[in-house]
C-alpha positions as CSV (number, residue, x, y, z in Angstrom):
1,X,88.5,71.0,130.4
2,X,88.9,74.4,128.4
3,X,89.8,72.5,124.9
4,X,86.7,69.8,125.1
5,X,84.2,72.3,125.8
6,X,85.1,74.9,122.9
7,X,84.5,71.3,120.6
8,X,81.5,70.7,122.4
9,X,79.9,74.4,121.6
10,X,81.4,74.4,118.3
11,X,79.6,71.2,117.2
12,X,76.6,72.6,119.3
13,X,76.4,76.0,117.3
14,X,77.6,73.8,113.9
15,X,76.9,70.6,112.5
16,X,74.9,69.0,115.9
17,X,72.2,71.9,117.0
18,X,71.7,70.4,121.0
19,X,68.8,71.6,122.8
20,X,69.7,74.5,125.2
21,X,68.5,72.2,128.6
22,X,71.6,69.6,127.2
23,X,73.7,72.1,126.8
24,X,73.2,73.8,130.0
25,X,73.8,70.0,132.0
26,X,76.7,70.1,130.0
27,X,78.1,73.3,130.9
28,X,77.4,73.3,134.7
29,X,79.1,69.2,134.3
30,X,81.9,70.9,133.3
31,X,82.3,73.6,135.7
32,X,81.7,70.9,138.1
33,X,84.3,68.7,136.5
34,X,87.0,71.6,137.4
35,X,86.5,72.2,140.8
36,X,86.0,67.9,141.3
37,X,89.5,67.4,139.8
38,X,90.9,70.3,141.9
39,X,89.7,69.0,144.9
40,X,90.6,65.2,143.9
41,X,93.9,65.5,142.6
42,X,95.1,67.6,145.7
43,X,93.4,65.0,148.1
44,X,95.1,61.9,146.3
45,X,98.5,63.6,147.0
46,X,98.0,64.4,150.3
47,X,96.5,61.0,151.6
48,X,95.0,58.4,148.7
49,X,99.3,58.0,147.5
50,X,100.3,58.0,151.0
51,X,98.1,55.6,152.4
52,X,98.6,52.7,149.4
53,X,102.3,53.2,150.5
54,X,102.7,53.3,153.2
55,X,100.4,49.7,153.1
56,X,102.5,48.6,150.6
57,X,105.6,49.3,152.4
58,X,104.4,47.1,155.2
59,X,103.0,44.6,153.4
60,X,106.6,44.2,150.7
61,X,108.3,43.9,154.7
62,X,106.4,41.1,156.3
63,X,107.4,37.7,156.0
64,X,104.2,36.1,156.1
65,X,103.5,35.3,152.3
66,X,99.7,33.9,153.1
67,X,98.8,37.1,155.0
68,X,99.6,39.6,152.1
69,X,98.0,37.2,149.8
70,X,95.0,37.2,151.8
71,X,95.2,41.2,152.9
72,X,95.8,42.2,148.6
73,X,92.5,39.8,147.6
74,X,90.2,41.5,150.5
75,X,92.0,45.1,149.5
76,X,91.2,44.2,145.4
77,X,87.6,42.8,146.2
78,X,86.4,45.5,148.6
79,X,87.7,48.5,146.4
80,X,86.0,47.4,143.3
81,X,83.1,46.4,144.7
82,X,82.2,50.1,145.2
83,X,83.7,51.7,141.5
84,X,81.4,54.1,140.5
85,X,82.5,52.8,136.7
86,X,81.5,49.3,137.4
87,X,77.9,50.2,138.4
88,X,77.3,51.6,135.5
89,X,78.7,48.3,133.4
90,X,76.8,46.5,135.6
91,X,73.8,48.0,133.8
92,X,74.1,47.5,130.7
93,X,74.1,43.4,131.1
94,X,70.5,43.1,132.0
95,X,70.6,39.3,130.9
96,X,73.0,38.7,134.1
97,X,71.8,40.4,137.4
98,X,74.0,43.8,138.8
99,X,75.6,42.2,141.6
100,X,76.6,38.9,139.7
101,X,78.6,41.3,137.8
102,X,79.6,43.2,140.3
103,X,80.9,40.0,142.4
104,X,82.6,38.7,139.6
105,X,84.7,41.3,138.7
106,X,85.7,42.4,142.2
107,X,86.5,38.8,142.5
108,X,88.7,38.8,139.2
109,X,90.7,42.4,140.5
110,X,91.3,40.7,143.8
111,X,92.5,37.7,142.4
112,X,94.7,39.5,140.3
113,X,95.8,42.0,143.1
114,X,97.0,38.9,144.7
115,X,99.1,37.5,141.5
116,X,100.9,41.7,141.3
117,X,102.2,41.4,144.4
118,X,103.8,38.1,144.1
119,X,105.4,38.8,140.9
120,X,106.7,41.5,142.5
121,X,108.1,39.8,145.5
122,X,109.3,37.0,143.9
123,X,111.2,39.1,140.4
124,X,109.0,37.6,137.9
125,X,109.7,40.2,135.0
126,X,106.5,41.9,133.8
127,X,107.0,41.2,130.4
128,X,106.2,37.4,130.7
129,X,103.8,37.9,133.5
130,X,101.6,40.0,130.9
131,X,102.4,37.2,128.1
132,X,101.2,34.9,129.8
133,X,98.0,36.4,131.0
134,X,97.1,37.4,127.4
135,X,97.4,34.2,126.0
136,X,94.6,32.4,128.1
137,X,92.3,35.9,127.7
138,X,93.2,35.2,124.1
139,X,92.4,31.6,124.1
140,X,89.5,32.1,126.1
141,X,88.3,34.5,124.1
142,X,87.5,31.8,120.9
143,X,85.0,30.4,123.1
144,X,82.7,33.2,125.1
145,X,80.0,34.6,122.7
146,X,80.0,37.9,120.9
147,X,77.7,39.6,123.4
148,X,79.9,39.1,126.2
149,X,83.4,39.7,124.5
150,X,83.5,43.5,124.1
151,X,81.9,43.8,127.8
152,X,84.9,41.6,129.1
153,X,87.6,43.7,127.6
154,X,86.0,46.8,128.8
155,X,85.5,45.5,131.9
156,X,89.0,45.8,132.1
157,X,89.0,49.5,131.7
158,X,86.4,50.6,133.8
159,X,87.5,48.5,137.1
160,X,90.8,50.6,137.3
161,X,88.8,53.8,138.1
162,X,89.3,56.8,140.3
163,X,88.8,55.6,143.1
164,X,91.0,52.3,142.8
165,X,94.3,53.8,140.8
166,X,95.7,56.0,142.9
167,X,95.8,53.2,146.2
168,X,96.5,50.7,143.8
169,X,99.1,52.2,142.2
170,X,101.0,53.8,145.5
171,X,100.7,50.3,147.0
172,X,102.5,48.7,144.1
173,X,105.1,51.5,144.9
174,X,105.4,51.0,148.5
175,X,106.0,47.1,148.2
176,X,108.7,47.4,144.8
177,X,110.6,49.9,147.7
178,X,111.0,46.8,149.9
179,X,111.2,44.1,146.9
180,X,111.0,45.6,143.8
181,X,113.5,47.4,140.7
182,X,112.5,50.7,139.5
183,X,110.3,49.1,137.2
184,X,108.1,47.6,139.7
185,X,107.0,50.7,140.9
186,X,104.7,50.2,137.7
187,X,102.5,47.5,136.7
188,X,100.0,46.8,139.3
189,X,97.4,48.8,137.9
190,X,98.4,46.6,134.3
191,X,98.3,43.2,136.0
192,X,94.6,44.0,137.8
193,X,93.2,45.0,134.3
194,X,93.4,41.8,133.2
195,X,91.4,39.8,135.9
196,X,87.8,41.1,135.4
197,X,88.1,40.2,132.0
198,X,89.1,36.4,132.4
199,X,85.9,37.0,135.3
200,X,83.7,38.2,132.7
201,X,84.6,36.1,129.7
202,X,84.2,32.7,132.2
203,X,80.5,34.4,133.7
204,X,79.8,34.3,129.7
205,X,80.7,30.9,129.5
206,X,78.4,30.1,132.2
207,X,75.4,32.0,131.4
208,X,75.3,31.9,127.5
209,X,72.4,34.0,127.7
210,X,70.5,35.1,123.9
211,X,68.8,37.9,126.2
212,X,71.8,40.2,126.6
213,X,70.3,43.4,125.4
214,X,71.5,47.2,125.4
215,X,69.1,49.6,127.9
216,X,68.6,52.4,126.0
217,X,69.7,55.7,127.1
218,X,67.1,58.3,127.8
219,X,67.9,62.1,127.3
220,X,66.1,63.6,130.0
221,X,64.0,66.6,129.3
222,X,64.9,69.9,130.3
223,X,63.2,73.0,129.7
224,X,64.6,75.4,132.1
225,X,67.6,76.4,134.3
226,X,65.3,74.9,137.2
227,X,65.8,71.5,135.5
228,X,68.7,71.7,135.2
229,X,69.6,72.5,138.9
230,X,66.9,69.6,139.8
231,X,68.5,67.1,137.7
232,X,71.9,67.8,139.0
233,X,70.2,67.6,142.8
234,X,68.4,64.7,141.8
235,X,71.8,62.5,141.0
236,X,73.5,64.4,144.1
237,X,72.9,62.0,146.2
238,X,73.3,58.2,144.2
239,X,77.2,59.8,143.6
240,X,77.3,60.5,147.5
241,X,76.6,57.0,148.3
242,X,79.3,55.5,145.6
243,X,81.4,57.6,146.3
244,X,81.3,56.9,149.9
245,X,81.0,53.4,149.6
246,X,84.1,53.6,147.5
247,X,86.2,55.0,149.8
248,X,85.4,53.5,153.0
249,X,87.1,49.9,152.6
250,X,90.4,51.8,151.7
251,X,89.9,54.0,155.0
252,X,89.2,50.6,157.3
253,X,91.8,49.1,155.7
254,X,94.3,52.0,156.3
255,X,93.1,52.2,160.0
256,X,93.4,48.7,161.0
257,X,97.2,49.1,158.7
258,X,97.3,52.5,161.4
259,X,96.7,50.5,164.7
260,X,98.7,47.7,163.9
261,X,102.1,48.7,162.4
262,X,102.2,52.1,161.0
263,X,101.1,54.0,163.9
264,X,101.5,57.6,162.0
265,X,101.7,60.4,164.6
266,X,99.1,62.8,165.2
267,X,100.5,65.2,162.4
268,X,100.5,63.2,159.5
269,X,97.2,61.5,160.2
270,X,95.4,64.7,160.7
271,X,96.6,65.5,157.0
272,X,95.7,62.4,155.5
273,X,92.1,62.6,156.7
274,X,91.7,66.3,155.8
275,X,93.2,64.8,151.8
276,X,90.3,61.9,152.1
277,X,87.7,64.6,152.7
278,X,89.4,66.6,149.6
279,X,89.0,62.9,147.9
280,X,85.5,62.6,148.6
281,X,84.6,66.0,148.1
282,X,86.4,65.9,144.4
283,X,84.6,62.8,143.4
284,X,81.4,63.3,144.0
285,X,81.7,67.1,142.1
286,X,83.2,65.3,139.4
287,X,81.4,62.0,138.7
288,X,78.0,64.3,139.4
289,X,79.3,67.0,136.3
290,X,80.6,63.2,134.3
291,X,77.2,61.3,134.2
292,X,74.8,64.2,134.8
293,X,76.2,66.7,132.2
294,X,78.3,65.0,129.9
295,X,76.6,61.7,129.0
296,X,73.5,63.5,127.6
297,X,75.7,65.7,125.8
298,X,77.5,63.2,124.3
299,X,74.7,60.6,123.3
300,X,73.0,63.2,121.6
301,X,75.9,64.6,119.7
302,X,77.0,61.0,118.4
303,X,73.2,60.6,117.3
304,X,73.0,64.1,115.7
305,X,76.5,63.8,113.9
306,X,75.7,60.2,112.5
307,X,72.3,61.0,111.0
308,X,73.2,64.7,109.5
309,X,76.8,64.2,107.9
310,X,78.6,61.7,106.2
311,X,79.1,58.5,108.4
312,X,83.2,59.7,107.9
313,X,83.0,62.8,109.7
314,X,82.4,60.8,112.5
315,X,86.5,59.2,112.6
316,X,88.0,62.4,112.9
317,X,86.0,64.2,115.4
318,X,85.7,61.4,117.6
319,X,89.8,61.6,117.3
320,X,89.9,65.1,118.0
321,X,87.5,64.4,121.1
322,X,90.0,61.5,122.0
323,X,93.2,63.7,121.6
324,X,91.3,66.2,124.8
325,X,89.6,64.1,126.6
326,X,91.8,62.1,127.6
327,X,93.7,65.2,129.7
328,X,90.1,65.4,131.9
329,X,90.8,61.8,133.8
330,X,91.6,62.1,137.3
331,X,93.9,59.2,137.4
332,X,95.7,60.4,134.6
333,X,97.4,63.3,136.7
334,X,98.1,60.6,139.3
335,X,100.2,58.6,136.9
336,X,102.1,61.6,135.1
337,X,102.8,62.8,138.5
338,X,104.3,59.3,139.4
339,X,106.2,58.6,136.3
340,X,108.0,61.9,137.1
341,X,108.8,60.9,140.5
342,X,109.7,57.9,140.0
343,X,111.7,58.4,137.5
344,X,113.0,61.7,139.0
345,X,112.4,63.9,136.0
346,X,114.1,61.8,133.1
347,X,110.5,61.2,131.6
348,X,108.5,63.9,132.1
349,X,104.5,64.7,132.4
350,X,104.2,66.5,129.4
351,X,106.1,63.3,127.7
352,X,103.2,60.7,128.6
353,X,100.2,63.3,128.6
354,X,101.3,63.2,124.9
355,X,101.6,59.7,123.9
356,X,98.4,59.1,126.0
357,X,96.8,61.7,124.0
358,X,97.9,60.2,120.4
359,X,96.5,57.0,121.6
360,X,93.1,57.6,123.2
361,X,92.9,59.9,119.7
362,X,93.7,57.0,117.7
363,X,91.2,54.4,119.6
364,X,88.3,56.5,119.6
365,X,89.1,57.2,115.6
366,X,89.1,53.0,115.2
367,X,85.5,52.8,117.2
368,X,84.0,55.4,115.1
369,X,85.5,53.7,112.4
370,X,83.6,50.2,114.3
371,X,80.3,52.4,114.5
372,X,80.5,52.9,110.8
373,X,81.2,49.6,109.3
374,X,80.4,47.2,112.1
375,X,84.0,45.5,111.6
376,X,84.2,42.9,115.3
377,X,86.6,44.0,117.8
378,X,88.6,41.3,117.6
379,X,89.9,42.2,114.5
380,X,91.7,45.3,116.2
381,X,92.1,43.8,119.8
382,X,94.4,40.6,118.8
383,X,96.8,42.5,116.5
384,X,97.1,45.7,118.8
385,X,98.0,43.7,121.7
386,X,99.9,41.2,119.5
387,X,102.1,44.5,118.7
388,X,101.6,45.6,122.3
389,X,103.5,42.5,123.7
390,X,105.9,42.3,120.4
391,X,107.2,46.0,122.2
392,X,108.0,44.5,125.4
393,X,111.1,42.8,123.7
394,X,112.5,46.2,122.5
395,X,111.7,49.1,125.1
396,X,113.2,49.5,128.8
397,X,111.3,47.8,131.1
398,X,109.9,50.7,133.0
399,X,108.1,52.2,130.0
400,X,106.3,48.4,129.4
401,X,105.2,48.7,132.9
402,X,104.3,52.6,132.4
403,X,102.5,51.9,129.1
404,X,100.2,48.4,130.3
405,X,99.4,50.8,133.6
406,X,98.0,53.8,131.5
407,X,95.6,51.7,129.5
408,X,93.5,51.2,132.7
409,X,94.3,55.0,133.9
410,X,93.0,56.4,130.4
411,X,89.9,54.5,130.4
412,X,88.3,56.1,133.0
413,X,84.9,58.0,134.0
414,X,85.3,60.6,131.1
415,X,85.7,57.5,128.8
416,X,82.4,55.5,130.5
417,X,80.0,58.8,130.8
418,X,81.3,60.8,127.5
419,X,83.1,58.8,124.4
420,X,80.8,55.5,125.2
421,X,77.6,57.1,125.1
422,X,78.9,59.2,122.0
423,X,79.5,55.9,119.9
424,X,75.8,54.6,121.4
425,X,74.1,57.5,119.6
426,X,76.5,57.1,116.2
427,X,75.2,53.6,116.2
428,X,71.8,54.1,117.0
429,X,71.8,56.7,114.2
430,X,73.3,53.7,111.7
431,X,71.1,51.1,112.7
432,X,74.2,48.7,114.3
433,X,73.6,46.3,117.0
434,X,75.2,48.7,120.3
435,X,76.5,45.6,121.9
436,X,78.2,44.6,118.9
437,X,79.5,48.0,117.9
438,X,79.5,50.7,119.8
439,X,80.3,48.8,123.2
440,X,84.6,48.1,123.4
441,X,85.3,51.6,123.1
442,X,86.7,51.3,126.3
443,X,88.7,48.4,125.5
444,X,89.8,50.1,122.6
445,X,90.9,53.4,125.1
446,X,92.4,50.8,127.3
447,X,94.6,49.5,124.3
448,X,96.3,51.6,122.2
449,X,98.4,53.5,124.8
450,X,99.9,50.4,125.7
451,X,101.9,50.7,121.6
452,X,101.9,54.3,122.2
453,X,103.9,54.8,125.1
454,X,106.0,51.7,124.2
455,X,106.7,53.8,121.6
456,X,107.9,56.4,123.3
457,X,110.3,54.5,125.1
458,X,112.0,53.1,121.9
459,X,112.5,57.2,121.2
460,X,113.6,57.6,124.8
461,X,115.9,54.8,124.1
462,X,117.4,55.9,120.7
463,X,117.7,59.8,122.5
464,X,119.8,58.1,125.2
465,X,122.3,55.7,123.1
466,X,123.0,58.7,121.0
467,X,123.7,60.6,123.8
468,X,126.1,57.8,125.1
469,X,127.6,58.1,122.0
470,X,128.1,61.6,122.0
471,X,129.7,61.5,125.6
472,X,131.9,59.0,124.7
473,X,132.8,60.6,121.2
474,X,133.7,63.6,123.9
475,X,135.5,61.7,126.1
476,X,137.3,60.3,123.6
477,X,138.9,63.8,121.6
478,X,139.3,64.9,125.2
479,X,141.7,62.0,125.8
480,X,143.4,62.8,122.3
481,X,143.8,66.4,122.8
482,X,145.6,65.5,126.3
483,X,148.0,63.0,124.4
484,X,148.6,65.7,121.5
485,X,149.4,68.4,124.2
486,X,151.6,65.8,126.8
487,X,153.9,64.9,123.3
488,X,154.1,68.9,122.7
489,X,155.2,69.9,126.4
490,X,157.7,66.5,125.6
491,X,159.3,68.4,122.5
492,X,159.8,71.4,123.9
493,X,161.6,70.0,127.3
């Protein structure tokens, strides 16, 4: 959190002046942010991972193909339903009602849960999997109007939250330890992105609404450090209620997994609801500092910014913004931690925090750039995941299913309650249509990582044939120097 704060009071004491009651929400967000992603990350090691696989385990073993299909849709509907994230999609469609979106897009992750875990059981290679699924989003895409197109695609993005990755992602471990190749310990997280925005773009179809508006954000008014604290109080509770609603079909879910056929010991099960309480606890801290502190903050910085300095400035601080932001996602540990394990130290953390960086750096550099001119999103969409899929040809498989998971990792709460609001207030500034502009940052976060970390893995690639070559240039004057020495011990006998 250090590095986005100091850019936060810099452009507060510089080129965007922000009251001193924003600033304040900001600051105690991000104190709150700390302790929430203390809390969280511990509590996803110690029971979210543990329970997806040991579910997943169970589920890769059984035999009864119609059961896990039906156990993954009800597991993929009733986590979404709850994602803090999707609420607050949800309420920026006020042409289609909040629980029609809701429904839809739970229904699309569930559906698409469902699809994971049979390519996984049955060896369908990622690669094609994600080929294929892009080509009807692409196809459909031609025919769902412009309003609903950048909400689809960030759809996407948002469903894969907090809340969801970590389960999602450690359930897609435990079933590829049954069924699965290294690879398929990744992927899940790739293939569920994909369904809410086929659910969305098809909900577009339907309605075909002219009313889909933007609800404009509000910066509330704060005078005083009693406000502040009343503001915070005042949001305490709706982030208590998500929060818990969030978690509790992944706890009934576990418990009827626990009575059934896991049957953990005392021990163990005594740990992992102590890590749910760390979960909960985490959460709410964190998505209270997120939508209380930051989004303020970062509404009325891309407002200030865009009406006091050249509309340029905007591309590379949003980049800079990007390149540190991304480090403050919760899921983002989850998957760096993973990747490591998985992989047992041959790619490592600080290897993916990087290329994750570079690419949430570069997105948020494109959607200012979006802001600015009003250029469509489909302009950068087709051709980045056109070069996206083009990748899959060329890098090991692991890194494709690595790179199509972190898309829907890095586009998280920080991405929803920070950088989205930040291009709102650009646009506002610039007089551009927010629905048409400054809405797909998301899908723009969710995006680019997938060429970045591909990318990385044609480097990891390249490092490892030339060290194969090397060993084997080795091997090979060992062997010669053996020869040379066996034909001098000849001569001299």
């Amino acid at each position: 959190m250090l590095p986005i704060t100091i850019i936060v009071l810099l452009l507060s004491f510089t080129l965007a002046p922000m009251p001193i009651g924003t600033l304040m929400l900001f600051l105690l967000g991000a104190a709150l942010l700390i302790v929430g992603m203390g809390f969280f990350s511990l509590g996803a090691d110690i029971a979210m991972m543990p329970m997806g696989d040991q579910m997943g385990r169970k589920l890769g073993a059984s035999g009864k193909v119609a059961v896990i299909a039906l156990v993954c849709f009800l597991i993929g509907v009733t986590v979404t339903i709850a994602e803090p994230d999707l609420q607050v999609l949800a309420r920026q469609v006020p042409a289609v009602p909040d629980m029609v979106i809701i429904l839809t897009v739970a229904a699309g992750v569930g559906v698409f849960l469902l699809v994971s875990m049979l390519r996984t059981r049955f060896g369908v290679p990622l690669q094609y999997a994600l080929i294929g699924m892009y080509i009807i989003v692409f196809i459909l895409s031609i025919f769902v109007p412009n309003e609903f197109l950048a909400v689809a695609f960030d759809s996407g993005g948002v469903t894969t939250g907090p809340i969801t990755v970590p389960f999602i992602m450690a359930l897609g471990t435990g079933l590829a330890s049954i069924k699965g190749k290294d690879e398929d310990n990744f992927g899940m997280v790739a293939v569920c992105s994909v369904g809410p925005i086929l659910a969305v773009m098809i909900l577009g179809l339907i309605y075909r609404s002219s009313e889909v508006a933007y609800t404009p954000f509000t910066i509330p008014a704060v005078f005083s450090s009693q406000d502040v604290g009343e503001q915070f109080l005042r949001g305490l509770p709706t982030y208590l209620k998500e929060v818990f609603l969030g978690l509790l079909p992944i706890v009934l879910f576990f418990l009827v997994f626990q009575m059934v056929s896991i049957r953990l010991k005392r021990r163990p099960l005594i740990k992992i609801g102590v890590g749910i309480l760390y979960t909960f606890i985490g959460l709410v801290l964190f998505l209270t500092g997120a939508n209380i502190g930051f989004m303020p903050a970062g509404h009325y910085l891309g407002e200030t910014l865009a009406a006091g300095t050249p509309s340029w400035v905007l591309i590379p601080i949003g980049m800079v913004v990007g390149y540190f932001i991304v480090a403050a996602e919760p899921a983002v540990h989850v998957l760096n931690k993973q990747v490591e394990e998985v992989t047992s130290g041959a790619i490592p953390q600080k290897a993916i925090g990087l290329s994750l960086s570079i690419g949430v750096a570069v997105s948020i550099g494109i959607s200012m750039l979006r802001v600015w001119l009003h250029i469509p999103i489909y302009f950068f969409l087709v051709p980045g995941y056109l070069i996206a899929l083009a990748l899959t040809f060329f890098v090991p498989k692991i890194f494709t299913a690595i790179a199509f998971d972190s898309g829907g990792v890095a586009s998280g709460p920080m991405t929803a309650t920070f950088l989205l609001p930040f291009a709102m207030g650009a646009c506002l500034a610039l007089g551009g249509d927010v629905l048409m502009d400054a809405f797909g940052v998301v899908a723009m976060v969710a995006m680019t990582p997938l060429i970045t970390i591909q990318i990385l893995g044609l480097f990891y690639q390249r490092k490892l044939k030339r060290t194969r070559d090397v060993t084997a240039e080795e091997e090979l004057l060992l062997t010669d120097d053996i020869i040379d020495y066996t034909e001098e011990v000849e001569t001299d006998v």
